[in-house]
C-alpha positions as a printed Julia matrix, in Angstrom:
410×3 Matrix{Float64}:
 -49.18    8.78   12.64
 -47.04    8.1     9.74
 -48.41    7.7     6.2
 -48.28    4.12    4.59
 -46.09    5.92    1.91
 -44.05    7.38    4.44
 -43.59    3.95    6.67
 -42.62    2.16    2.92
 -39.76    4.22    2.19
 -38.54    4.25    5.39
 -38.25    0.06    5.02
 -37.39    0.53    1.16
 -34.16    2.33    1.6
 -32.54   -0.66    0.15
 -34.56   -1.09   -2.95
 -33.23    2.38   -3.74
 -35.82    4.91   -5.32
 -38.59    1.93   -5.07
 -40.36    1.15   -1.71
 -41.75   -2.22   -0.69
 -45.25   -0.82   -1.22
 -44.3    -0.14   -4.54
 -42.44   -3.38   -5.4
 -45.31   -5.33   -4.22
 -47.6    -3.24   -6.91
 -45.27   -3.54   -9.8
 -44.43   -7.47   -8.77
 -48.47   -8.2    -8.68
 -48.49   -6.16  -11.76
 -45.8    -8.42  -13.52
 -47.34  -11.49  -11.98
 -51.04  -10.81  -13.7
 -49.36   -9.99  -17.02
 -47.48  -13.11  -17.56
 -50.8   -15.04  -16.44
 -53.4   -13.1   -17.92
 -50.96  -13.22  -21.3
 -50.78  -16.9   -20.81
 -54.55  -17.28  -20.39
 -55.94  -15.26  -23.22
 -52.86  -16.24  -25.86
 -54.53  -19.34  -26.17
 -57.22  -18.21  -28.55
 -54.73  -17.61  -30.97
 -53.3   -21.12  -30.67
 -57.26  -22.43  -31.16
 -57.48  -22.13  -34.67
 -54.47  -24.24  -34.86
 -55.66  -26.99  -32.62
 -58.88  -27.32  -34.44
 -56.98  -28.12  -37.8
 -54.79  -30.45  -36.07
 -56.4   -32.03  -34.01
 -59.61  -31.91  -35.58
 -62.28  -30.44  -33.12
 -65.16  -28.88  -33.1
 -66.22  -25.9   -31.11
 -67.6   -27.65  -28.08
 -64.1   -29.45  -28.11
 -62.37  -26.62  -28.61
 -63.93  -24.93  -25.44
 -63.14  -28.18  -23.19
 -59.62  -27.88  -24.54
 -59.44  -24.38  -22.87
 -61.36  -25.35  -19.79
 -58.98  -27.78  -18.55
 -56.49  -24.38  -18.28
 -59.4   -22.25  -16.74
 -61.49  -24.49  -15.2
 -58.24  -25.76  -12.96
 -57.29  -22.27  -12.4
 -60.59  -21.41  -11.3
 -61.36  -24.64   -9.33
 -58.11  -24.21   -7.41
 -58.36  -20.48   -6.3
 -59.75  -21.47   -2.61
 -57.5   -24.66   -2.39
 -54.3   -22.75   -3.91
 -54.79  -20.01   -1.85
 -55.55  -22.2     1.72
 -52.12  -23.94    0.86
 -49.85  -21.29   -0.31
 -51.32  -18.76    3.03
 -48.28  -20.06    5.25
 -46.05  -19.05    2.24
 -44.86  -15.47    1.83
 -46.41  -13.47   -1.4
 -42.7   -13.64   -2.79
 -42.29  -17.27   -2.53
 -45.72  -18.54   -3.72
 -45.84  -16.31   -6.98
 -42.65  -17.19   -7.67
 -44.31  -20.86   -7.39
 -47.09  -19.73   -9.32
 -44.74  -18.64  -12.39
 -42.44  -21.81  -12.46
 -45.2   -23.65  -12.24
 -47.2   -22.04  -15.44
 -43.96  -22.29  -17.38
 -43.81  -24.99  -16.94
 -46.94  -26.53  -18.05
 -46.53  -24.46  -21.12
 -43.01  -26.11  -21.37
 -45.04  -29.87  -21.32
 -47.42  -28.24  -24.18
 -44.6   -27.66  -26.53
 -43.45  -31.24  -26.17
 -44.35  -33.54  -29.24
 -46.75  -35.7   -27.53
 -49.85  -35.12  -29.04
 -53.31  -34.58  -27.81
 -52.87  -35.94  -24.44
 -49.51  -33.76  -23.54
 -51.35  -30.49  -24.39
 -54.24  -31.69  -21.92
 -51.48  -32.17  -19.47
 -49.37  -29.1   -20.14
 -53.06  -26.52  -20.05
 -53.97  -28.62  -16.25
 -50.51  -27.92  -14.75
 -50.36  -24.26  -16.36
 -53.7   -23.53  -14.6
 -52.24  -24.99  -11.3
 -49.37  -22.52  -11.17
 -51.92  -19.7   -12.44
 -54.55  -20.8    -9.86
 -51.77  -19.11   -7.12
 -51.43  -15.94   -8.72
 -54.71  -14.1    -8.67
 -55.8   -14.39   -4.79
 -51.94  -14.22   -3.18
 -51.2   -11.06   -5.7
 -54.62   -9.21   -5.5
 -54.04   -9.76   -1.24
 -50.7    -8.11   -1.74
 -51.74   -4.9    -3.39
 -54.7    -4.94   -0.68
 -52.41   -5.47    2.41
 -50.1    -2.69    0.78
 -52.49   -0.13    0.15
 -55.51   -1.11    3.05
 -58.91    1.31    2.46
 -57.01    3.22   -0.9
 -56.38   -0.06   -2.92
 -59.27    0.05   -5.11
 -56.77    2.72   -7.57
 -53.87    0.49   -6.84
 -55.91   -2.44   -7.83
 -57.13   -0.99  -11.05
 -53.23   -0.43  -12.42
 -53.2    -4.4   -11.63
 -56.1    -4.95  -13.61
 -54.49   -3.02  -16.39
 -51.33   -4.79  -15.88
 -53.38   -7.99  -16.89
 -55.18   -6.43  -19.84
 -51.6    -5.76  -21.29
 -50.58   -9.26  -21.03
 -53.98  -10.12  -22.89
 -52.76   -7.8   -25.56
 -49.24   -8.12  -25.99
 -49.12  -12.16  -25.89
 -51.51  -13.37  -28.51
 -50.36  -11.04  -30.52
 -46.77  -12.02  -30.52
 -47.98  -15.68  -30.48
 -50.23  -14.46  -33.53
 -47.16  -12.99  -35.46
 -44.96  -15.99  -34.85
 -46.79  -19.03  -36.08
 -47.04  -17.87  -39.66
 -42.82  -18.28  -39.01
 -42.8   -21.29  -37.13
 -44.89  -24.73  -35.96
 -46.74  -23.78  -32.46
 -44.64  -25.9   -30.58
 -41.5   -23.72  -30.36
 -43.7   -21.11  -30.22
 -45.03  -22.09  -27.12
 -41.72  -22.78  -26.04
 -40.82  -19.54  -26.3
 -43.77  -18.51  -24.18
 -42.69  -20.98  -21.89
 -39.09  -19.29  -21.75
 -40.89  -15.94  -20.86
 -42.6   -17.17  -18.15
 -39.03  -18.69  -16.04
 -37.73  -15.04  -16.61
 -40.49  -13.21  -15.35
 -40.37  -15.76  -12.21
 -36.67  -15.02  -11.91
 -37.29  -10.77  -12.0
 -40.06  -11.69   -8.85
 -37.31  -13.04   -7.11
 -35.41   -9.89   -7.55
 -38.03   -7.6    -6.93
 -40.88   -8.72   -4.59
 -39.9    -7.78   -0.91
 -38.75  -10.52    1.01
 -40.93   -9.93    4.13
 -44.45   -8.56    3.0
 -44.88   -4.71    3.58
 -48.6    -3.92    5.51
 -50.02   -0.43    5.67
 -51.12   -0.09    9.56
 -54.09   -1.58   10.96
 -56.33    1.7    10.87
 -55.98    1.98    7.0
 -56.93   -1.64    6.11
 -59.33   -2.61    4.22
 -60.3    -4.88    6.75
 -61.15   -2.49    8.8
 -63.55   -1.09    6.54
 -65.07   -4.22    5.62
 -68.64   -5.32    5.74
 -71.02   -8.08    6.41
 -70.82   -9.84    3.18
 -74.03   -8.88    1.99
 -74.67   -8.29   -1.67
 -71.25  -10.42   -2.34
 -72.93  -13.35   -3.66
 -74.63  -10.97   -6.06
 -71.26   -9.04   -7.0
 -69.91  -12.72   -7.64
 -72.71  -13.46  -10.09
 -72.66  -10.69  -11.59
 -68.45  -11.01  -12.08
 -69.56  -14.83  -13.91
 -71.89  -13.0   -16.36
 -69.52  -10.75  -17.33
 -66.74  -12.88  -18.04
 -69.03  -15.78  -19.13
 -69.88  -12.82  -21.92
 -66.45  -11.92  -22.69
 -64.99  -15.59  -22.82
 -68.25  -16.72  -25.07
 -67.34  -14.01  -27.68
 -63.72  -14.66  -27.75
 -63.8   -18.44  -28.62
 -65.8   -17.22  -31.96
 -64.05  -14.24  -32.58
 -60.93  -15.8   -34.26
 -63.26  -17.55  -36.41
 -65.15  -14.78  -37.31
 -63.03  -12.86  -38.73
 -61.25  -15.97  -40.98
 -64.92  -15.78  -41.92
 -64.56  -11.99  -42.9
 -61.34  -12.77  -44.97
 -59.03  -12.23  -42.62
 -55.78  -14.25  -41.86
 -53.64  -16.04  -39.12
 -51.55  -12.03  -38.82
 -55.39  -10.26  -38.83
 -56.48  -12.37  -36.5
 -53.62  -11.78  -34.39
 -54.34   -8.15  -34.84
 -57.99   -8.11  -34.02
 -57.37   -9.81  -30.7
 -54.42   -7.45  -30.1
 -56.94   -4.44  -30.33
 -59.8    -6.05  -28.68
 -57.41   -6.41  -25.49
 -55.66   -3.15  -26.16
 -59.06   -1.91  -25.86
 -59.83   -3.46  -23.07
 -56.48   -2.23  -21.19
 -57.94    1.54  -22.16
 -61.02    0.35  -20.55
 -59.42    0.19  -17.36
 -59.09    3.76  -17.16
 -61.63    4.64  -18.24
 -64.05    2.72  -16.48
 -62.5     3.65  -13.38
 -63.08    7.11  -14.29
 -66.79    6.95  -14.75
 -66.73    4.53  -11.63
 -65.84    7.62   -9.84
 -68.38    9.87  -11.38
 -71.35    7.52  -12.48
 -70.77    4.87   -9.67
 -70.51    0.94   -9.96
 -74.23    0.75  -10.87
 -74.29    2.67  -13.65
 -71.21    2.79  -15.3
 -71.85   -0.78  -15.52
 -75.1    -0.68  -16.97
 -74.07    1.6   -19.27
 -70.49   -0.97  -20.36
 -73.16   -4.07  -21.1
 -75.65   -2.02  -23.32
 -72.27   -1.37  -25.16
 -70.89   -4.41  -25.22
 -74.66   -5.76  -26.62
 -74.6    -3.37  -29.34
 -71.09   -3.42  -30.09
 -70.83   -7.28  -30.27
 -74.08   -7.82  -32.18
 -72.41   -4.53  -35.07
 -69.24   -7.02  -35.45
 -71.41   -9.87  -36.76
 -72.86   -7.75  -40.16
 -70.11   -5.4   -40.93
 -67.22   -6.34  -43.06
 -63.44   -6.69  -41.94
 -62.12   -3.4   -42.1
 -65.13   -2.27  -39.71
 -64.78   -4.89  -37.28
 -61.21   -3.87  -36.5
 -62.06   -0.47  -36.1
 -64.88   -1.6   -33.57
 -62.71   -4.07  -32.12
 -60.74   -1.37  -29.6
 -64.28   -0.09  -28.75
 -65.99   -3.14  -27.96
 -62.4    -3.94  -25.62
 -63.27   -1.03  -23.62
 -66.72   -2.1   -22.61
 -66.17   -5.78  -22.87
 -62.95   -5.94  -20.34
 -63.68   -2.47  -18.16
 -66.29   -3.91  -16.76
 -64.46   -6.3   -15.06
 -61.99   -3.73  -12.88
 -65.35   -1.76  -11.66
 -66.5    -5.01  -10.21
 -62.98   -6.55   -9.28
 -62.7    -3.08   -7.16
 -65.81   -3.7    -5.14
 -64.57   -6.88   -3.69
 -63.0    -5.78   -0.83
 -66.16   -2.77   -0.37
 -68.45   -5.54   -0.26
 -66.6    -8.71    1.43
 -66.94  -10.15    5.13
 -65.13   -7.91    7.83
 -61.13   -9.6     7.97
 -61.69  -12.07    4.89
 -61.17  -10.09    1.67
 -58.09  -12.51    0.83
 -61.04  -15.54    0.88
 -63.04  -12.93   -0.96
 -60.52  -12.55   -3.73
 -60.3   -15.99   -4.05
 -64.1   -16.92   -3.96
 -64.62  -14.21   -6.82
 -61.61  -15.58   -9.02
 -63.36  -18.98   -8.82
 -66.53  -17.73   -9.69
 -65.56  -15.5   -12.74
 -62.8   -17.69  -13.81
 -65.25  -20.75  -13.44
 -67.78  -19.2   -15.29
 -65.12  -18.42  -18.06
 -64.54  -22.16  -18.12
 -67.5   -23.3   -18.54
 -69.53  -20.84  -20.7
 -67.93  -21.12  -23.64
 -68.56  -24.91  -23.65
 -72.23  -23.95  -23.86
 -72.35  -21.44  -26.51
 -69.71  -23.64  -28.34
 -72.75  -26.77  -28.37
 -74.85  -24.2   -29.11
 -73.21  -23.17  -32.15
 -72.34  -26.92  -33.11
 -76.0   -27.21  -33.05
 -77.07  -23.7   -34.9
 -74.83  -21.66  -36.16
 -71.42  -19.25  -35.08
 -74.12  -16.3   -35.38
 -76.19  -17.81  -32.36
 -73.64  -18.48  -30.52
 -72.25  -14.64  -30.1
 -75.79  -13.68  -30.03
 -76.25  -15.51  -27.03
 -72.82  -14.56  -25.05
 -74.81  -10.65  -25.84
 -78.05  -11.85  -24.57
 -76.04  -12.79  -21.34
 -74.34   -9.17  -21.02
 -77.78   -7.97  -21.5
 -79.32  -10.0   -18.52
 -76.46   -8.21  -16.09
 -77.89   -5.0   -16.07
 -81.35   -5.99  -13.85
 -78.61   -7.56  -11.74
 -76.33   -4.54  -11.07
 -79.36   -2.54   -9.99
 -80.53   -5.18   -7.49
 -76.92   -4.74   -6.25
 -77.13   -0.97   -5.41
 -78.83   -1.66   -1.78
 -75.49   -3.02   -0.78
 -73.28   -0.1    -2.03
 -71.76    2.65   -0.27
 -71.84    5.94   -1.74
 -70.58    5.14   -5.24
 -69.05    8.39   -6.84
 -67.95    9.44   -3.27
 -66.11    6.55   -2.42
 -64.48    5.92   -5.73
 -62.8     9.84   -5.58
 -61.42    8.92   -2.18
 -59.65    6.05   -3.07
 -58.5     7.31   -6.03
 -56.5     9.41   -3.94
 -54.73    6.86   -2.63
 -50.68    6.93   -3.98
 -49.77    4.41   -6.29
């Protein structure tokens, strides 16, 4: 039988050096950056919003929610409706649609058009995740977990590349045209996924699905909790870490900066975690990511500036990698011939909990202090690691399984 590689290039002779299994990667790829940048640029826009607007944490984290919180409410719906459409055609949805609302944001109508602009942005990002994670699975079948990884670290770029650029841009300009600009980048990455996603979606044969590998569904409700205390962690200590370090001293650039290394960091932990995933396994590598994170969040709250940003990179590694270990396991761990639902169910789950958390510690600081707040997103890393060993029952042969697919060609 012919390799998945092998049947790709034979239906990729028109894309020239570049088969359809690898345009669907590098479209997903381009897909999750523009998103994920989209999604996590928005903490460098907070600080702004709060003087403007005049909010308090709390209010700050409802702000963000309505972005999250309708692109995790809308995974399952988004995906039900877009499943007729092909992968092509609904990210290139997904983009417009994102620009779009970032295009209403940068319109002078106060308060009530940024609401407006962050609900239809999370519509069109609410498509992206479950129709672009099922395309690298239906490309790659049982080896996607390494193919799935590079779009996890295609994300993790976008986290560090955009709120950086939005970071180094206001102190030149008001935040409106600067989200207009960000607006602009998302119509021309939807235009380059018209150019490059395949037309007709490109399947690996039915013997090296992932379906076919697939599983009862037991332990996935776990995995799913376990993916909302993670990013409930990671979301919690990002709404206070802008403010933390204007606390330190440092300014609208630093802060730019320090959330440019904390995702650059967290890109690097990609690779990294998927390297111990292969040696450690799922259970301990992340066990051993949240006793990092713990210590590495709780060290940023007494040392001065200079020290933070040095930690920052090293707390992005544990704070972000944890999420591609787990992200991987979805399709290991998901009901035989519904790992596209899977996806979805998981995005809303992490995605919702990223939502909602930060509202929590952000009352919880209103009514304490900035210090308990980042405390308690650590606490809530902390609590994971009983839950990841409860999930080992469910898990194939971790070290095993992770050197196989990382075989797979990317």
């Amino acid at each position: 039988m012919q390799s998945s590689t092998a049947i790709g290039r034979e239906q990729g002779k028109q894309a020239g050096q570049w088969s359809p299994q690898r345009r669907s990667l590098i479209g997903a790829c381009v897909a999750h950056l523009l998103h994920d940048g989209y999604t996590d640029q928005l903490y460098a826009l907070l600080p702004v919003w709060q003087s403007e607007f005049g909010l308090s944490y709390a209010g700050l984290a409802i702000i963000r929610a309505l972005y999250s919180g309708t692109m995790g409410g809308l995974q399952v719906p988004a995906g039900n409706l877009t499943a007729r459409m092909s992968p092509r055609a609904a990210l290139v949805l997904a983009t417009f649609l994102a620009a779009a609302g970032f295009l209403v944001m940068a319109l002078p109508l106060g308060l009530p058009g940024l609401c407006a602009g962050l609900v239809l942005a999370g519509i069109g990002s609410s498509i992206q995740h479950p129709r672009a994670s099922l395309l690298v699975t239906q490309a790659y079948g049982s080896a996607s977990r390494g193919p799935l990884g590079v779009y996890n670290f295609a994300g993790d770029l976008g986290k560090a590349t955009f709120p950086a650029a939005v970071a180094l841009l206001l102190p030149l300009m008001a935040w409106r045209p600067v989200v207009g600009f960000m607006a602009l980048a998302g119509v021309a990455s939807a235009f380059a996924l018209l150019a490059l996603l395949p037309r007709q979606t490109f399947t690996v044969p039915s013997g090296h699905t992932s379906d076919a590998t697939g599983r009862d569904g037991r332990g996935f409700g776990l995995l799913l909790a376990i993916g909302a205390f993670d990013t409930a962690t990671r979301m919690g200590y990002l709404l206070f870490l802008p403010f933390l370090l204007h606390a330190k001293g440092g300014e609208d650039v630093t802060i730019g900066v320090g959330l440019a290394l904390l995702f650059a960091g967290g890109a690097l932990g990609k690779a990294c975690c998927g390297w111990l995933g292969q040696r450690l396994g799922v259970v301990w590598t992340v066990i051993a990511t949240e006793a990092m994170t713990v210590l590495f969040m709780v060290a940023t709250l007494w040392v001065p500036l200079g020290p933070t940003l040095v930690l920052l990179p090293l707390l992005g590694i544990v704070l972000n990698g944890t999420s591609s270990v787990l992200y991987g396991t979805v399709p290991e761990l998901a009901k035989k011939g519904e790992v596209g639902r899977a996806f979805a169910l998981f995005y809303t789950g992490v995605i919702g909990a990223g939502g909602l958390a930060p509202i929590a510690y952000g009352t919880l600081a209103d009514h304490s202090s900035r210090t308990i707040g980042i405390v308690a997103a650590a606490l809530t890393a902390a609590a994971i690691i009983p839950m990841v060993l409860a999930l080992r029952p469910f898990l194939r042969d971790e070290p095993a399984n992770g050197t196989a697919a990382a075989k797979g060609e990317i």
